[in-house]
Each structure stands twice: as structure tokens, then as C-alpha cells.
C-alpha positions in Angstrom: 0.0 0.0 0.0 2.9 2.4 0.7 4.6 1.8 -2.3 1.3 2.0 -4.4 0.5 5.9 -2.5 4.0 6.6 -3.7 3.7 5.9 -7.0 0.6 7.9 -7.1 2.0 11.3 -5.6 5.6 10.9 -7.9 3.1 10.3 -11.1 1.1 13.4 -10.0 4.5 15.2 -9.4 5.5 14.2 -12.8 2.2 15.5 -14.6 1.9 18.9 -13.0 5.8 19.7 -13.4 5.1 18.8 -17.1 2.4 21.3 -17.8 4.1 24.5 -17.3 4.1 27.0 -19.9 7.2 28.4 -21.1 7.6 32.0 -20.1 7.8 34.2 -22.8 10.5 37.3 -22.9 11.3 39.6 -25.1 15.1 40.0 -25.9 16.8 42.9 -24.7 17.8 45.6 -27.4 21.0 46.9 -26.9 22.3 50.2 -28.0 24.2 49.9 -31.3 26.6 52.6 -30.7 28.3 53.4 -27.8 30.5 56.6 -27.1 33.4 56.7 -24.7 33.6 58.9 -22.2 37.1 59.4 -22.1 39.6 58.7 -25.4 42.6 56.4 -23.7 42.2 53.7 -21.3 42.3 54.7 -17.3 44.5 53.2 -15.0 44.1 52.9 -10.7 45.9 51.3 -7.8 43.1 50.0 -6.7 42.6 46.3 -7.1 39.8 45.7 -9.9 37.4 43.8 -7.3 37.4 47.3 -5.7 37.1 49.3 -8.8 34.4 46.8 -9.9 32.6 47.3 -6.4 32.8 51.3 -6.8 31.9 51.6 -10.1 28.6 49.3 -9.5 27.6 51.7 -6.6 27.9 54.7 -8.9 25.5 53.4 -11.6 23.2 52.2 -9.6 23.8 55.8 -7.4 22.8 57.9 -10.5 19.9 55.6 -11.7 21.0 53.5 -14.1 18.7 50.6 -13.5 18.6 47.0 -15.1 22.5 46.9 -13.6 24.5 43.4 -15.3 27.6 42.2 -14.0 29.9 39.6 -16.1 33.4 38.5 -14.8 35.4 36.0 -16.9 38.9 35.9 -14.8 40.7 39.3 -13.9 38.2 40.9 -15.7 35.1 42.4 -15.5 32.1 44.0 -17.7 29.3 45.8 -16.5 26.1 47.7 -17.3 23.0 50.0 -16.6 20.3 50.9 -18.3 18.0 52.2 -19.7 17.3 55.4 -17.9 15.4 58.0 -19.1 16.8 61.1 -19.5 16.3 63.9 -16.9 15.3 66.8 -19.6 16.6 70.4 -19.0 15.7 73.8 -20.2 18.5 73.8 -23.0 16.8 70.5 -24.7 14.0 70.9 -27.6 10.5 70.5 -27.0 10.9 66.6 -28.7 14.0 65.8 -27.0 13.1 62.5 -25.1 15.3 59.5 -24.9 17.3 57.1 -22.5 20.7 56.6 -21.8 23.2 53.3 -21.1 25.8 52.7 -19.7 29.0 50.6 -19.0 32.4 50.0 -17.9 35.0 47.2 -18.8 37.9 46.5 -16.6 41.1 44.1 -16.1 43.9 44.0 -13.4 47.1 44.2 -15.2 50.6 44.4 -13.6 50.5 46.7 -10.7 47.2 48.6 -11.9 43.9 47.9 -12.9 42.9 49.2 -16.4 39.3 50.8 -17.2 37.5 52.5 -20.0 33.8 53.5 -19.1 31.2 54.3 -22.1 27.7 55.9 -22.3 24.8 55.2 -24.8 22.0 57.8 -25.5 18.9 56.2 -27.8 16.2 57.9 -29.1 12.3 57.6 -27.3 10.3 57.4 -30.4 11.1 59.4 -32.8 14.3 60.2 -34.9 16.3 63.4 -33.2 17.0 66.7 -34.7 20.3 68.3 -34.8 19.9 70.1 -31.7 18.7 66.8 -30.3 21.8 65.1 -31.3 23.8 67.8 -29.4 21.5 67.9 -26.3 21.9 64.0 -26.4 26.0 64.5 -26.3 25.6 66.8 -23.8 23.8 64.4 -21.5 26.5 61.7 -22.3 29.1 63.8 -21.0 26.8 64.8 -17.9 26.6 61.1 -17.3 30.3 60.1 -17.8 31.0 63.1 -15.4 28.3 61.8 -12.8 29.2 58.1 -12.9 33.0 59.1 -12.7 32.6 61.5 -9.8 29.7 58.8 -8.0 32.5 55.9 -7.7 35.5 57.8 -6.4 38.2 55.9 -7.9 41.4 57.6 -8.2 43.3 57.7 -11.5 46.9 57.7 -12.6 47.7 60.2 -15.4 48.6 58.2 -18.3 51.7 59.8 -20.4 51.9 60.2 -24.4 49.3 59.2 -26.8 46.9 56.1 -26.2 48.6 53.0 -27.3 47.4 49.7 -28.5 46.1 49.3 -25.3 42.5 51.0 -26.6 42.3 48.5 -29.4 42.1 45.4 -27.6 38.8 43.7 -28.2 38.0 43.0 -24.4 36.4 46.7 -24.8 34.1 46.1 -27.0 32.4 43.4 -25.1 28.7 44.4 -23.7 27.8 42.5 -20.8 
């Protein structure tokens, strides 16, 4: 009788695990450009755990929301977004949009090396000129803010950027 009881409650198990409906999701679209906010890689003591941690803080800090996180190793790529645009006087009356952003890092040597972008897409429609420089404006408002937020220190890197910028690891988008 026991055995027969538990055959009944695992076939039961079995049915109504086997009759859930798949959930359906819509993929997430990705901005197809993204700007960076500064034109060399940045480089800081700090260890890239650290730099990860403080540069996770200051997204989330100035609203970027639907924050990712991938780590493969020493390094590390992250991202917010979208967030709507906070509008100001200087932006047209059809100036809507939201912004992304992200930040790619690795420990290398004695530093760890960092290069942080920003993203502005259209709401609706397809911006004006003016838009387009109201929507710069706001990336370099964000870089500024995300920068500032996470309080990382940076070393001043000498000369021109190297081959250091073209390394594929920055184009990754987590």
C-alpha cells in the first residue's frame, strides 16, 4: 500500500511539473553605438574587485537601472540601463530619450585598467540636430556623474593612447 501511495503522488509530481508554460520574454535591445567617455584607457591602484565594487555603486547611485555584472577571470564588464533622460531647459520640446551605460575593466601588472562608455537612444522618434547635441551633452553629464559617483582615483597616463584602446575585451557588452 505504501509503495502504491507513492507511485501515485511521484506520477502526480511528474504531470503537473510537465504542464508548465514556457515563459515568454522579449530579448533585450541593446544600444548599437556606444561613445566613450574618455579617449585612452584609465588606469588605478586600486585592485579591480574594488574598482568593480565602486563603479557598480555609482550606476546604480545615479539611476541606471537593469544593472549586469559579467566576470570571466581578472576581468570584469558591467552595465546599466535604460534610464530615461532627466530633460533640461537647453533640450527641444521633442528631445526624449534614454541613456546606457557601461564599464570594462582588467587587473594588469600593478594597476587595474578601465574604460567607461555611455549610450544615448532615441524615445520614439528620430532626433534633430539640436537633439543630437542635447543628447551629447547628457552623455558627457553622465560620464561626469558616474565618474565622480565611484571615487576611484586615476593615474595620469603619459603620451598618446597605445594599443592598449584597441584590444577587443572593450568592445564586449555584458
Amino acid at each position: 500500500m505504501r509503495v502504491h501511495r507513492f507511485a501515485v503522488v511521484l506520477a502526480f509530481a511528474a504531470i503537473a511539473t510537465s504542464c508548465r508554460r514556457p515563459v515568454v520574454t522579449t530579448p533585450e535591445v541593446l544600444p548599437a553605438e556606444w561613445n566613450h567617455c574618455w579617449w585612452t584607457a584609465i588606469r588605478s591602484t586600486l585592485p579591480a574587485d574594488t574598482v568593480a565594487s565602486r563603479f557598480r555603486r555609482a550606476m546604480i547611485t545615479v539611476g541606471m537601472p537593469g544593472f549586469r555584472l559579467t566576470r570571466s577571470a581578472d576581468t570584469v564588464w558591467m552595465r546599466g540601463g535604460p534610464a530615461p533622460i532627466a530633460r533640461d531647459e537647453r533640450d527641444g520640446p521633442g528631445f526624449a530619450g534614454a541613456q546606457w551605460a557601461r564599464v570594462v575593466l582588467f587587473r594588469h601588472a600593478d594597476s587595474t585598467h578601465f574604460m567607461m562608455y555611455v549610450a544615448t537612444v532615441p524615445s520614439a522618434q528620430a532626433w534633430t540636430t539640436a537633439d543630437s547635441s542635447s543628447a551629447t551633452r547628457h552623455q558627457f553629464a553622465m560620464c561626469e556623474a558616474i565618474a565622480r559617483e565611484s571615487g576611484v582615483k586615476w593615474l595620469r597616463r603619459a603620451g598618446d593612447p597605445g594599443d592598449e584602446e584597441k584590444l577587443p575585451v572593450w568592445s564586449r557588452v555584458p
